[in-house]
Backbone as JSON, one array per atom type, in Angstrom:
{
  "sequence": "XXXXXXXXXXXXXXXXXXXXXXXXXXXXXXXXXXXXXXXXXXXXXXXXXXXXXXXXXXXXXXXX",
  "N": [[-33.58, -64.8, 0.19], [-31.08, -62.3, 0.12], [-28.68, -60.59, 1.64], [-26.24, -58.24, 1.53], [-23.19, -56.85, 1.87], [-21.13, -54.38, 0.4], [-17.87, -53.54, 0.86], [-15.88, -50.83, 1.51], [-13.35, -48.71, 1.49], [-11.33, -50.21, 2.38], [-12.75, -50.79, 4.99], [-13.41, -52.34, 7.64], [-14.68, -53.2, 9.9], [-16.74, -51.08, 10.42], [-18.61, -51.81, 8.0], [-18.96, -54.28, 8.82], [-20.86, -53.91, 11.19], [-22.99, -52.12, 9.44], [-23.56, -54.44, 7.86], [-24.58, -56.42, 9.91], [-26.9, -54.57, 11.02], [-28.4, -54.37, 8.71], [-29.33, -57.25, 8.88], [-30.66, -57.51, 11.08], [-33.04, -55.39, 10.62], [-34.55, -57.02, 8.36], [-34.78, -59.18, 9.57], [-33.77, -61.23, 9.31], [-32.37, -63.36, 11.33], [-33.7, -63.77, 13.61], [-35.63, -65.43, 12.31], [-34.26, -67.84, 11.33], [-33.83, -69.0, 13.98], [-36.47, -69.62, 14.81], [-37.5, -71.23, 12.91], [-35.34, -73.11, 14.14], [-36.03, -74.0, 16.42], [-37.55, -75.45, 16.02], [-41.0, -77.75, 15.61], [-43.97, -75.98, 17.17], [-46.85, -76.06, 18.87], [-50.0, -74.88, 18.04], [-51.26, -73.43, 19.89], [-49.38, -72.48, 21.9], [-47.69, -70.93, 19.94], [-49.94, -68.82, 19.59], [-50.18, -67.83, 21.86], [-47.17, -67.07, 22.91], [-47.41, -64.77, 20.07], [-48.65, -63.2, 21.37], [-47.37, -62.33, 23.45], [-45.76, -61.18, 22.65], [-46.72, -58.87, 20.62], [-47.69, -57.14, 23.0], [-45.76, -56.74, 24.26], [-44.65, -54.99, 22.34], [-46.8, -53.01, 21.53], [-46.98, -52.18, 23.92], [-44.52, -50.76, 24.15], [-44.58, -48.51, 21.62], [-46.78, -47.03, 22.16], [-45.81, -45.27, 24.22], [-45.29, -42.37, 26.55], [-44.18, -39.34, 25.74]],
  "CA": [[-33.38, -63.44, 0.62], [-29.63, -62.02, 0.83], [-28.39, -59.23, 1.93], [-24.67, -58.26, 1.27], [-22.66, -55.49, 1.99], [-19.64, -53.71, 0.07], [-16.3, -52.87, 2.13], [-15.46, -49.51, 1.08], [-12.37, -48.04, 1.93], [-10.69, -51.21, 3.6], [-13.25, -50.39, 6.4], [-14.35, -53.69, 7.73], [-15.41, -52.53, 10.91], [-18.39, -50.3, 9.73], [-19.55, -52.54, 7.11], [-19.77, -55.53, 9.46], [-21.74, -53.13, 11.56], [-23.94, -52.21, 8.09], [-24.38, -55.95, 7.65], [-25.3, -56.39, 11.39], [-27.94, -54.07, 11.01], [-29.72, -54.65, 7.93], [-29.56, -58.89, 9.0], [-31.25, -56.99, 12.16], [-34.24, -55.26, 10.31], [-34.41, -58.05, 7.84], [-35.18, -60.54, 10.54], [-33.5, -63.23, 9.15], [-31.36, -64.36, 12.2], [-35.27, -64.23, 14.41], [-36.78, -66.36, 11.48], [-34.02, -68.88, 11.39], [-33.79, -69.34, 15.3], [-37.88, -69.91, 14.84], [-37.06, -72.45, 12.49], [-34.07, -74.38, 14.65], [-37.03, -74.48, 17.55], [-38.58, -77.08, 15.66], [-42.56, -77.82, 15.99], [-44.63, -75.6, 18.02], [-48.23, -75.99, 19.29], [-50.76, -73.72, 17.95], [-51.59, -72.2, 20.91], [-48.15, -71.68, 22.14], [-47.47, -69.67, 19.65], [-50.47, -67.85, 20.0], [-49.99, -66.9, 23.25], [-45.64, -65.84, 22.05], [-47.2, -63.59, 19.55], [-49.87, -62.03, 22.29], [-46.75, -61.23, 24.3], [-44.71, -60.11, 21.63], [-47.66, -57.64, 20.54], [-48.23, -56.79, 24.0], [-44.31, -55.69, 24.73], [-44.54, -53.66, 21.1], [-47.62, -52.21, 21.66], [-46.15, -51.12, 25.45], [-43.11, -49.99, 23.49], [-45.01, -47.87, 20.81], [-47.85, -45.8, 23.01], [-45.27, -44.56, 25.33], [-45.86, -40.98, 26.14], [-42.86, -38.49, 25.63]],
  "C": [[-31.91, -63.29, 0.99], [-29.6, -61.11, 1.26], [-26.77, -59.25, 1.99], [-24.53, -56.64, 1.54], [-21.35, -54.65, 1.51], [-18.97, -53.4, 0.75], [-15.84, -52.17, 1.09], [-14.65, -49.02, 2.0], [-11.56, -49.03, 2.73], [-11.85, -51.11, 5.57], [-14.13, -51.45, 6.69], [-14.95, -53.75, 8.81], [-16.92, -52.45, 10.84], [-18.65, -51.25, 8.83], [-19.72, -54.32, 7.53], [-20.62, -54.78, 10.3], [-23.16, -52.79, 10.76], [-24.12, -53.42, 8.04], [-24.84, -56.64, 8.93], [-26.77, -55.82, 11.58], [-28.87, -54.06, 10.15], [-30.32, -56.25, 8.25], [-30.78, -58.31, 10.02], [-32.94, -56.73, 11.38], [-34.79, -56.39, 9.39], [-35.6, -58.85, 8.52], [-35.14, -61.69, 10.29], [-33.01, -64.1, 10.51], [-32.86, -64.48, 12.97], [-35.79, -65.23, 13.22], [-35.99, -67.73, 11.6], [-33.61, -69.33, 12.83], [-34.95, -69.99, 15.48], [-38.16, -71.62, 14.05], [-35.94, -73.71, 13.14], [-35.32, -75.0, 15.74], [-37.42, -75.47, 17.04], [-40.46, -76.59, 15.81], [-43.3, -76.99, 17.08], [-46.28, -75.86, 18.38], [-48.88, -74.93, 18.62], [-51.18, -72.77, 18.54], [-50.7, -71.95, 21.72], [-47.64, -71.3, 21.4], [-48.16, -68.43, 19.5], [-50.55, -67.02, 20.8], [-48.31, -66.15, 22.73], [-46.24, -64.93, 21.48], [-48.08, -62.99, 20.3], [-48.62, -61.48, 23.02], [-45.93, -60.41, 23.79], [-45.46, -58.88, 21.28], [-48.04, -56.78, 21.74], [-47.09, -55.8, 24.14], [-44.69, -54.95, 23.34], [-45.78, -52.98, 21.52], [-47.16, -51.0, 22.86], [-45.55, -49.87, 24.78], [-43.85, -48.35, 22.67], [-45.99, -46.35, 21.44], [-47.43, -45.04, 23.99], [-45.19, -43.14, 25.37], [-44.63, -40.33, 26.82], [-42.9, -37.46, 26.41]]
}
C-alpha cells in the first residue's frame, strides 16, 4: 500500500500536510506501530479493541 503525493507549485508545505493526512486515514503509521509492539495476548487485545469501540462509539452518538 503507498500513498504519494505531487508538489504542485513548489508548495511543500501543503503537500506534506496532504501526505500527513491521507498516511492519517490510511492507517498505515497505527498498523505499523501495532506491528513494532510485537506479540500480543488474545485477550489483551480483546479487551484494546473493547476500549477502542467503546471511545468511538462515545465519539459517534454524541448529541448536537
Amino acid at each position: 500500500m503507498s500513498v504519494g503525493v505531487k508538489v504542485k507549485g513548489n508548495n511543500v508545505e501543503a503537500d506534506l500536510k496532504r501526505l500527513r493526512v491521507k498516511v492519517a486515514r490510511n492507517g498505515i503509521l497505527s498498523k505499523a506501530k501495532e506491528r513494532a509492539e510485537g506479540f500480543k495476548k488474545p485477550g489483551v487485545r480483546r479487551k484494546e479493541e473493547k476500549k477502542i469501540n467503546t471511545i468511538n462509539s462515545r465519539r459517534n452518538n454524541k448529541n448536537y
